[in-house]
C-alpha positions as CSV (number, residue, x, y, z in Angstrom):
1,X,-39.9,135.2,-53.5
2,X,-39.5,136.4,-57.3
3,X,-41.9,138.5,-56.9
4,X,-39.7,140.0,-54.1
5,X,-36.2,140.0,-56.6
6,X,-38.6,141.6,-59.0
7,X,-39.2,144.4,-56.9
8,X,-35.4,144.5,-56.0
9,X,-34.4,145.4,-59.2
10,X,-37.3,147.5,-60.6
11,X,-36.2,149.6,-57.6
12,X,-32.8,149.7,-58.6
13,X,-33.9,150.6,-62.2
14,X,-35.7,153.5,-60.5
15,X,-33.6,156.3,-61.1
16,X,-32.8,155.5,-65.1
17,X,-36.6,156.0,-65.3
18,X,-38.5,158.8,-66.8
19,X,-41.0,160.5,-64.4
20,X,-44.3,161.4,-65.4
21,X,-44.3,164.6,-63.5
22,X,-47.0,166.3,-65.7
23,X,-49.4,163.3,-64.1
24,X,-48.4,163.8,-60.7
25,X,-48.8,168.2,-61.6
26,X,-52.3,167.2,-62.5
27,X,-53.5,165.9,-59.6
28,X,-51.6,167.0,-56.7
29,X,-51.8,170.9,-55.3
30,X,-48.4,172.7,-54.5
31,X,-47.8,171.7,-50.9
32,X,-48.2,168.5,-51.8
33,X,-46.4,168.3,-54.8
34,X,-43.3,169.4,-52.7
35,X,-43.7,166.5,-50.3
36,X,-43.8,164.1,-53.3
37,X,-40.6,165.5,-54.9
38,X,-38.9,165.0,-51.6
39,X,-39.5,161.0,-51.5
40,X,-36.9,158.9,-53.2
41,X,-37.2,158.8,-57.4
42,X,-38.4,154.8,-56.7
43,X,-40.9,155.3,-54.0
44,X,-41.8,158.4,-56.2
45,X,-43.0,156.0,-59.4
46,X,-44.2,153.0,-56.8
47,X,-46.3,156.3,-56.4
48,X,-47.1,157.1,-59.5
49,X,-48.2,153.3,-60.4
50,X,-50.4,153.1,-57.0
51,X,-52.0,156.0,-58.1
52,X,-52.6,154.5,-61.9
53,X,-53.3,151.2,-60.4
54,X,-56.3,152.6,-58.0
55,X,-58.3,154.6,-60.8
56,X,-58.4,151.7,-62.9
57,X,-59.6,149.3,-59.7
58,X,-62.0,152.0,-58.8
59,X,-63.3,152.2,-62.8
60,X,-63.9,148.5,-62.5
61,X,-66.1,149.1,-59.6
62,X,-67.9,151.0,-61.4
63,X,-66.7,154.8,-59.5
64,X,-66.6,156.5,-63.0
65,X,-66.8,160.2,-61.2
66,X,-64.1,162.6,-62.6
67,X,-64.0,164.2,-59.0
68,X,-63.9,160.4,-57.3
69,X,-61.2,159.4,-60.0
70,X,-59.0,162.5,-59.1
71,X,-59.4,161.6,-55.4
72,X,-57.7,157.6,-56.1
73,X,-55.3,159.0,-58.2
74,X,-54.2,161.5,-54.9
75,X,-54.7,158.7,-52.5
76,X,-51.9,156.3,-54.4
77,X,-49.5,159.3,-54.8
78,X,-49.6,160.4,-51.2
79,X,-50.3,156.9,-49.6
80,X,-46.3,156.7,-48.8
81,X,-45.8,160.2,-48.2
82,X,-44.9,159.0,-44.0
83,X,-41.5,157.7,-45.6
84,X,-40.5,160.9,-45.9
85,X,-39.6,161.3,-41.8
86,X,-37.5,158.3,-42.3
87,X,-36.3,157.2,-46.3
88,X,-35.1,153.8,-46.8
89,X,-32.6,153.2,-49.1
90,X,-33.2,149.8,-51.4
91,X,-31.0,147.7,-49.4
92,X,-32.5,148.6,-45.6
93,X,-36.2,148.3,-47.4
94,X,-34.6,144.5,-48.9
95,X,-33.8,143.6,-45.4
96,X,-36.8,144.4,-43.9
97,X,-39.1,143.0,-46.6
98,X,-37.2,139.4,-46.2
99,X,-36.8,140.0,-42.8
100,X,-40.3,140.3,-42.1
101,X,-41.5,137.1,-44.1
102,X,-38.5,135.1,-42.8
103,X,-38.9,136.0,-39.3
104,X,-42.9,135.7,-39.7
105,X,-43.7,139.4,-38.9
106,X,-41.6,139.3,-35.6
107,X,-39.6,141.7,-36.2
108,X,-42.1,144.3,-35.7
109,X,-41.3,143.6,-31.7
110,X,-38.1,146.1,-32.7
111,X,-39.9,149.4,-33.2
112,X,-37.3,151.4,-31.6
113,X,-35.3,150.7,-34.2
114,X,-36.4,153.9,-36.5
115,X,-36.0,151.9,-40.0
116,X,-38.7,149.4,-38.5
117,X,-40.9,151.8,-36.6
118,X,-41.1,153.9,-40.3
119,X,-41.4,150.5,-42.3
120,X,-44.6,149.5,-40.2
121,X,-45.9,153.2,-39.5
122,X,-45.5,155.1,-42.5
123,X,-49.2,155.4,-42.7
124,X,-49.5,156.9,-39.7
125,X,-46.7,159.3,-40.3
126,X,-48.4,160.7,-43.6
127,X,-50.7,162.3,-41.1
128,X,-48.0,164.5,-40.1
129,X,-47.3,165.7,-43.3
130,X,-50.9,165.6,-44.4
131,X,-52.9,168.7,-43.2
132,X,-55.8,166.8,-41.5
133,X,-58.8,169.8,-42.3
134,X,-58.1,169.6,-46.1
135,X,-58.6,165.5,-46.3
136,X,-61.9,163.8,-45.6
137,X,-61.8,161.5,-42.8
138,X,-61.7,158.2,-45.1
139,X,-59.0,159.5,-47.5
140,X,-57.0,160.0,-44.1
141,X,-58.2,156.8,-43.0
142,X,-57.0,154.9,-45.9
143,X,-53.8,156.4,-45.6
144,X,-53.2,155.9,-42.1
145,X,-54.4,152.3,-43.1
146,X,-53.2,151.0,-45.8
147,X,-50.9,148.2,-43.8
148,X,-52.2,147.9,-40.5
149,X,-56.5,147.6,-41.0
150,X,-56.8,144.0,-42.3
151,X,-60.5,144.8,-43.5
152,X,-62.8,148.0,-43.9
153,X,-65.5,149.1,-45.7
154,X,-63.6,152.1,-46.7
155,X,-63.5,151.6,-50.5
156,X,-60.4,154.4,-50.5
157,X,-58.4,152.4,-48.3
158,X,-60.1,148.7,-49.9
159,X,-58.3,150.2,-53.5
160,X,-55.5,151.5,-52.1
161,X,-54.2,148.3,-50.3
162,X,-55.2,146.3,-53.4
163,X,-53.2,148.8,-55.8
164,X,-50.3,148.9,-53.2
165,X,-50.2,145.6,-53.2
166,X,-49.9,144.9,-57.1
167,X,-47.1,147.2,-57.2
């Protein structure tokens, strides 16, 4: 649960943060810059650390490519791009974080409710947004996902749930 509070106030402390747009300029190409500007200034650095976070897991597994690299570092910022067709503000995204664990996952029964339906299918909702020909099909895979597949062998979506999760 601190873990949770932690979360809750680094998201607060989101916009008094310093983006490290030049980063995100380096990897991402114009269209998809434009979609990242559009998420919130806290989902937008959750981004940014993802994307951090999965080239120094993949480094560690030895993928030392500087074209591989370049394709984690994409993955973690785009991996929440689906949030865009519904943002969360910090105190919806609270409730549904504790009321998830509190309720044991059941609330996921209430999918008609949109902040529900976009907290459990973001994933799938970055494939609207995400132009399918210019993605291979584990990069759209690992997106898709990255909270609903328990266990691949995807090492995209392996790193990008284990990134996601750290942050």
């Amino acid at each position: 649960m601190s873990y949770r509070i932690k979360q809750f106030l680094w998201a607060i402390s989101a916009n008094f943060k310093e983006l490290d747009y030049s980063y995100v300029r380096s990897i991402l190409n114009d269209y998809e810059f434009s979609l990242f500007k559009r998420l919130k200034k806290g989902e937008q650095l959750h981004s940014i650390k993802v994307s951090k976070d999965c080239v120094n897991l993949a480094k560690s597994k030895g993928i030392n490519s500087e074209s591989e690299l370049k394709i984690f570092s994409k993955l973690g910022l785009l991996h929440d791009i689906g949030k865009l067709y519904y943002p969360l503000n910090i105190m919806t995204k609270s409730f549904l974080v504790l009321g998830k664990k509190i309720s044991k996952n059941r609330i996921s029964k209430f999918q008609n409710i949109k902040p529900i339906y976009i907290y459990y299918n973001h994933g799938d909702k970055a494939f609207d947004y995400l132009r399918e020909d210019d993605y291979d099909k584990e990069f759209v895979e690992a997106i898709r996902g990255h909270h609903s597949i328990k266990s691949s062998k995807n090492i995209l979506l392996c790193i990008l749930k284990e990134a996601d999760d750290m942050n």
